[in-house]
N, C-alpha and C positions, 0 to 999 in steps of 0.2 A: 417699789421694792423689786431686786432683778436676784434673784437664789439660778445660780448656775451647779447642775450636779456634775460630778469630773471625775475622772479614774484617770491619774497622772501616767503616761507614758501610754495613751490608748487614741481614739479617733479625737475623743474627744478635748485632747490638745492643741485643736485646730481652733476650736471656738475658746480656747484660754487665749490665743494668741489676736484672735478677732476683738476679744473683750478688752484687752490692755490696747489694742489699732482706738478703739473707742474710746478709751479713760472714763469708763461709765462706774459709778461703784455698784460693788454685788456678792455679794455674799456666797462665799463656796460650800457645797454641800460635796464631801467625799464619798466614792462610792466604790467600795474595794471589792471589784470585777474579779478579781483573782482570789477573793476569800475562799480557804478550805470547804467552808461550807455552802458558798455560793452568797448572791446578793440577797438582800432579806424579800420577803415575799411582799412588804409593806411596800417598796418600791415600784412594784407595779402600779401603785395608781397615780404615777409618775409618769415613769415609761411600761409601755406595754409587756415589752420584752427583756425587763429590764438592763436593759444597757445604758450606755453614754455615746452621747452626750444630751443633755436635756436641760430644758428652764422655765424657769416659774417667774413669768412677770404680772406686778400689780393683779395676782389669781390666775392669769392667763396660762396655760401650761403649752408648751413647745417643744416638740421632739423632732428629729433628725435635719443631720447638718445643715444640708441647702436652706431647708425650710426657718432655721434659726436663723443661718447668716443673712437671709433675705430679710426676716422680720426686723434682728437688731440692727443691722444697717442701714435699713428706711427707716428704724424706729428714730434712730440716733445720725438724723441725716446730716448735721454737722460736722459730723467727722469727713465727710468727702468720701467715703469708701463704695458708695452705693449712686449709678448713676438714676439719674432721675427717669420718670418713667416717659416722659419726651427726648429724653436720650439718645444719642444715634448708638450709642456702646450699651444700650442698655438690654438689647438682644442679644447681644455674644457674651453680657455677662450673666441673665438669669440662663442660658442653655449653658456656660462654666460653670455653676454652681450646682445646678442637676445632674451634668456628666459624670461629676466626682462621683456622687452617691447611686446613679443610676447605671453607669456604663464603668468608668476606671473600678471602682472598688470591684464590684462583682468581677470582672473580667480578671484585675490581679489575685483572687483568688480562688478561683476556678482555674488559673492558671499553674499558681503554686500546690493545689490539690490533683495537680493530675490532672482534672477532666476532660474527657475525648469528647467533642463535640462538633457539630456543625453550627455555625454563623445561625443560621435561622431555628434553630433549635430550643435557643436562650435568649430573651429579649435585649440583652446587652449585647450579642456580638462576639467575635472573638477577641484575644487576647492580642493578636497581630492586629489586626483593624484598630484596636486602641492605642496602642504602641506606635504608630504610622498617623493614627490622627494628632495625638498628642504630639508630638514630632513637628511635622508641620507645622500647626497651631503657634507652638513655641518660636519657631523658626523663623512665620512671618511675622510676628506680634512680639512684644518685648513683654508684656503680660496677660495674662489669663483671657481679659475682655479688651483687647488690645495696647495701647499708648499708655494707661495709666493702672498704675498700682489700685484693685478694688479690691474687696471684700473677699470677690471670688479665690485671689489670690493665697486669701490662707488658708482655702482649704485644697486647692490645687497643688501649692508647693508643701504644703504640708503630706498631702498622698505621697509626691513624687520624693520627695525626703525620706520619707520611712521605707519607702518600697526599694527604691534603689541603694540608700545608704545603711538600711538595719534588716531590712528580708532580703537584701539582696535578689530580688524578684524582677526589677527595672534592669536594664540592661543602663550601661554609666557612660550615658551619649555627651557628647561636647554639649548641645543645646539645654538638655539637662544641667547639666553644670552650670554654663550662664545664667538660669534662668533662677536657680538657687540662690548663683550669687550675688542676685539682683536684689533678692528680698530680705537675705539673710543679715544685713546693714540694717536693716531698720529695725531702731530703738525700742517697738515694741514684739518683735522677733524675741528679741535677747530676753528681756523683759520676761516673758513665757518660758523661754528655756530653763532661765535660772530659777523660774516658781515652781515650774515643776518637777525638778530635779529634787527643788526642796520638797515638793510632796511625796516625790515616791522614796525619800528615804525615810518617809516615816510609815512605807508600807512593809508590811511582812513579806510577800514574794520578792521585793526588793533587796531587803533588808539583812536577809538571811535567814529570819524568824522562822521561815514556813516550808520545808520538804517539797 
């Protein structure tokens, strides 16, 4: 049994979109991050912090991204998303899947908060040093972990998606672009868009319901 916890239109629409790449069934547990009152305190013995994204397999519990994408990927290694650990691409894709969550996120939001800092100040770096990595990256490589569409990639185009296109925080490079509209064709892209478009209108901040 695979119970995936989700707050539609949040991080954690990255692994709604890695789950439909799978076609594994799982059971959605909703977790309205934007409730007036906040998320219920029973949730923490889920996630620590209570956020999303999280998952509960056969009792196993899994919290943040890289570390989910990496588990169901190898769990579900049929699907191809995930190169094998004799892989020559299997280096560039577990350091994709960690950069999201260890260097991109941090850095895009330390960026949009203002923060004045130095490079070595904060273990992710600046916000230009990611912007220039990511860039290149993109440039030489048609995906995340090079030549083939992986796992990494939903959560890499998924970052680069919301930062550039909804916080407008990414700067809206040609390569960016491409690199979108590479992934944005596949069937289970769409798939996820259109689920959770339907989940967040049955939420309140969505919906109107909630000031």
């Amino acid at each position: 049994m695979l119970t995936f916890y989700h707050a539609p239109w949040s991080r954690s629409s990255s692994i709604l979109w890695l789950l439909e790449e799978l076609r594994v069934p799982y059971e959605l547990e909703m977790i309205d991050i934007r409730a007036r009152g906040g998320v219920p305190e029973s949730y923490r013995s889920i996630q620590p912090s209570k956020k999303v994204p999280a998952i509960v397999h056969d009792g196993q519990v899994v919290t943040e991204r890289a570390a989910i994408t990496i588990y169901l990927a190898d769990r579900y290694s049929q699907a191809g998303l995930a190169p094998a650990v004799n892989d020559a691409d299997r280096a560039a894709y577990l350091a994709a899947l960690v950069y999201c969550d260890a260097v991109f996120d941090p850095a895009i939001c330390a960026h949009v908060q203002g923060l004045k800092y130095e490079s070595n100040e904060y273990p992710f770096g600046t916000f230009a040093d990611m912007l220039a990595y990511v860039e290149l990256r993109l440039a030489n490589n048609s995906y995340a972990a090079g030549a083939r569409f992986t796992a990494a990639d939903t959560q890499l185009a998924s970052g680069i998606n919301y930062t550039m296109n909804i916080l407008r925080a990414l700067p809206e490079k040609p390569v960016f672009k491409d690199y979108l509209a590479r992934v944005e064709t596949r069937p289970a892209y769409r798939r996820a868009q259109e689920l959770d478009a339907e989940l967040a209108s049955s939420v309140p901040f969505f919906s109107g319901q909630q000031a």
